[in-house]
N, C-alpha and C positions, 0 to 999 in steps of 0.2 A: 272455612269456606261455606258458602251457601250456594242454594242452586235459586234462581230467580229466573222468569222468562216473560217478554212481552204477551206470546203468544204460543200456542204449545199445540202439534199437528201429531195427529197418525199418519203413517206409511205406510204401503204396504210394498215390499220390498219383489215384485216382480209376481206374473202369474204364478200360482200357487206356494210363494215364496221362493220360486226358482231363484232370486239374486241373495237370499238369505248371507249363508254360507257366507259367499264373496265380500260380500258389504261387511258384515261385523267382521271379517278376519281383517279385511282393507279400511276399513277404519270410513266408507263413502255409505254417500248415497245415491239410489240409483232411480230413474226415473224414467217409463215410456213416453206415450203418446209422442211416438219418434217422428210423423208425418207436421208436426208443431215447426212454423216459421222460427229459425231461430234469432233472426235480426229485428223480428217485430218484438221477442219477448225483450231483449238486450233492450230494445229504445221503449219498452215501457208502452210498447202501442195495443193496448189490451183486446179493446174494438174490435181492432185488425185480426186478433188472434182469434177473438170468438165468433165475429162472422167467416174465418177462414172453417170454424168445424161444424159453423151453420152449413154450411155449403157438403160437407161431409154427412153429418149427424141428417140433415131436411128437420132438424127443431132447434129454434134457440134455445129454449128452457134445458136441454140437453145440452147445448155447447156453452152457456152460461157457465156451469157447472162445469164443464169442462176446463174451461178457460181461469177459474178460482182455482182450479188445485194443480195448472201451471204458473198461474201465477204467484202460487206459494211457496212453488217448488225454487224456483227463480229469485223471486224477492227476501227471504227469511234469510236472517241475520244471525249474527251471534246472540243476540239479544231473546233468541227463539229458541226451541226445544223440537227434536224431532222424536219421537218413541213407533215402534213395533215390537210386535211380540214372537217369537222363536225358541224353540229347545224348553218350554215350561218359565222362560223369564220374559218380564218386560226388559227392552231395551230402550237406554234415552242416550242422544247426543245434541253437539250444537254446529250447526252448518256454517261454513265459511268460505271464502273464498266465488270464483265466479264458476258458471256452469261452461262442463266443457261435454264436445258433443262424441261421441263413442261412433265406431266404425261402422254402428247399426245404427246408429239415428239416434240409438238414446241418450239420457243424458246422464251425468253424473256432476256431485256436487263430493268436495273433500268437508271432515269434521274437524270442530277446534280439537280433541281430542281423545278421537274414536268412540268407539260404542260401549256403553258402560249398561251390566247387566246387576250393578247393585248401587245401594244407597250411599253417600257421602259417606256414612259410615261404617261403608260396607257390609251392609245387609244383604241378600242376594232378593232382588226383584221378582220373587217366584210367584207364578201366577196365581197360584191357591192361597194366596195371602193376601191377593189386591183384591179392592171392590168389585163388586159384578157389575158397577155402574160406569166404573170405566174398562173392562175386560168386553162390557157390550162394542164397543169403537172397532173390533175385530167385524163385526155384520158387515161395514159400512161395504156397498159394492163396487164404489169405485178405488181410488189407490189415495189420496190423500185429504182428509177431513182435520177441523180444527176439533182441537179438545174440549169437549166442553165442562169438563171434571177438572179443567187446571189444576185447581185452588188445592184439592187433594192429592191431583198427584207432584205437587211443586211440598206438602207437607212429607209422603211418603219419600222422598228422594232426600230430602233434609230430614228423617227419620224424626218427626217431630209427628206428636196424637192434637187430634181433635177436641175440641172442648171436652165432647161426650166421652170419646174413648180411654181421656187421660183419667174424667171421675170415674170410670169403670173400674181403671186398673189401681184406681185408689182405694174402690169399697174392695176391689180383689184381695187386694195386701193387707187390707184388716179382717176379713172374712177368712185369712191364711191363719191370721195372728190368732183369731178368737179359736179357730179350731184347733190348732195347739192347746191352747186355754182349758176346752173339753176332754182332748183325750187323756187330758190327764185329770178328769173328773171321774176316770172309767174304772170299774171295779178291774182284777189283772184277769177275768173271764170276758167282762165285756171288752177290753183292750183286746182281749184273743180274737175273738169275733170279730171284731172292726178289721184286725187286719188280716182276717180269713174271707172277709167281704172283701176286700180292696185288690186283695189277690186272683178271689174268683172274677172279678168284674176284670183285670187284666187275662185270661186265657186259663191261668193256671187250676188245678185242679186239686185237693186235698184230699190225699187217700189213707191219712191217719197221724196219729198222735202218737209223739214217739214216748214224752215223757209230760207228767204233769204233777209240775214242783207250784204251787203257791207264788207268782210273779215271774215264774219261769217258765213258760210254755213253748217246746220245737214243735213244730210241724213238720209233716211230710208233705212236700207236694210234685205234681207232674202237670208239664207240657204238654197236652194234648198234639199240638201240631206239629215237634219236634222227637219227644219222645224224652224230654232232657226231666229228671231228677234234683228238687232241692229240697233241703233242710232250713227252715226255716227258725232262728232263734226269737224268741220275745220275751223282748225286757221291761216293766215298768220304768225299772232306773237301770241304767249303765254306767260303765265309765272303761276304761281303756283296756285295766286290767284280767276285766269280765271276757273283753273280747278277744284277747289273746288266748283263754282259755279256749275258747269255742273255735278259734279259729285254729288250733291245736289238734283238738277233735276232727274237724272239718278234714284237714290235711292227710290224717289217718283212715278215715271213710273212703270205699273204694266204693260205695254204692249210689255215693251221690256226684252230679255234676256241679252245681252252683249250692252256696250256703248265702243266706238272706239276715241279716242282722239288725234287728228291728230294735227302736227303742221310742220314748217319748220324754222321758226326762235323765238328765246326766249329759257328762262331758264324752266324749270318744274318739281320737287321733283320727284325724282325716287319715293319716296315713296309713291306717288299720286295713282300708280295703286293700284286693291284691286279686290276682285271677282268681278267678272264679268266684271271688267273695263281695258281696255289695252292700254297703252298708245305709241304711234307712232309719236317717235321725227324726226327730218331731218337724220341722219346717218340709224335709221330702215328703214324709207321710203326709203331712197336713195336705199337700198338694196333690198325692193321688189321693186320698178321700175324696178332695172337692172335685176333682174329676171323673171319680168313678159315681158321682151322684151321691153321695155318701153324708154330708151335711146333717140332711134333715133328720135321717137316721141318728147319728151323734144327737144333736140335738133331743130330739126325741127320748133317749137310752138317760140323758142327765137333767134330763128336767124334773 
């Protein structure tokens, strides 16, 4: 399935989203400007409609604009996309059916298949992940404008990237691959460091060195905002066997809450982690390094 749309509108679902709620649980949409001829919209006499709110509004420029976002409300087809936003998601549906008029004047429209708050492939539509370029459509003052971001958000609903975005996440994954590459260029002090750096950039804090074997370095460290306790193993090479040992230890320690199990080269059972234990192969690390800013540093440390 794809999502495809003639034309692609904002709503806004009632003063201050007062019809929110209603609409996404009821699968409609809802619409004022209730004082709106309903026989002139039905026969398509548009004119009619916008010198009826010239006569209201005393400006046409005002009921022009009026009269386009009942006539969208009206006219939009299955072929169309309606979105508003609520609860931290975009929402999109497709309108169907004829308009019917509510006990106050308003109007409502039923959807081909309710209000969907995630992508085709079920992504959830959350607002701190869409463009600012279409989260701006939320200013708009009146209740229903067309999209003028289609084209992006018909990719985002079909969870398909951009030209630009897809080579982004292409230099990503080899920028992932090459820093694996490094840390295991690292002396087993500079490998300590690196993940004493990757730690501290997450919260954590280092309040000593339990033991220091040649390729084998624990650390202690604390959660400042929690108060929580871990032990930290680091391995140059691993393998499964290594980790049951530590995970051994681990289980016997009454002083620590979480044990950390680092490595960058070797094999190790996914099925190794268990409460309280997490374990941090070279592909995980490579990805908090690059997020903790951490790159150029590496870099730097093996040139």
């Amino acid at each position: 399935m794809t999502v495809a749309a003639k034309d692609a509108f904002y709503i806004k679902l009632g003063r201050g989203g007062e019809w929110e709620s209603e609409c996404l649980k009821a699968g409609t949409l809802r619409f004022g400007y209730h004082e709106t001829p309903h026989d002139h919209c039905l026969a398509g006499e548009w004119e009619k409609v916008r010198d009826f709110w010239t006569s209201i509004r005393g400006d046409q420029g005002t009921a022009t604009r009026d009269m386009k976002q009942i006539r969208a409300f009206y006219e939009a087809d299955e072929s169309c996309l309606f979105i508003t936003f609520a609860n931290g998601l975009l929402y999109w549906c497709r309108p169907t059916g004829a308009v019917e008029i509510l006990h106050d004047n308003a109007r409502r429209r039923a959807t081909v298949d309710g209000w969907h708050g995630q992508s085709i492939g079920g992504v959830p539509l959350s607002s701190d992940r869409i463009s600012g370029h279409l989260l701006k459509v939320q200013m708009f003052q009146g209740t229903i404008c067309q999209v003028k971001q289609q084209m992006y958000l018909l990719r985002k609903l079909n969870d398909e990237l951009s030209p630009e975005l897809a080579a982004a996440e292409e230099a990503e994954r080899a920028m992932l691959a090459a820093i694996v590459g490094l840390m295991r260029l690292l002396t087993w002090q500079d490998f300590e460091l690196l993940v004493d750096l990757i730690f501290s950039a997450s919260g954590w804090r280092r309040i000593g060195v339990v033991g220091r074997v040649q390729k084998t370095v624990d650390l202690e460290l604390r959660l400042p905002t929690t108060g929580e306790r871990a032990f930290v193993q680091i391995k140059s090479q691993a393998n499964t066997a290594s980790l049951r040992d530590y995970v051994a230890r681990f289980e016997q320690a009454e002083l620590y809450d979480r044990m950390f199990f680092v490595w960058h080269t070797g094999n190790v059972a996914a099925n190794g982690e268990a409460d309280g234990i997490t374990l941090i192969g070279p592909e995980r690390l490579a990805r908090m390094c690059f997020d903790a800013g951490l790159a150029s540093w590496l870099r730097e440390k093996v040139s």
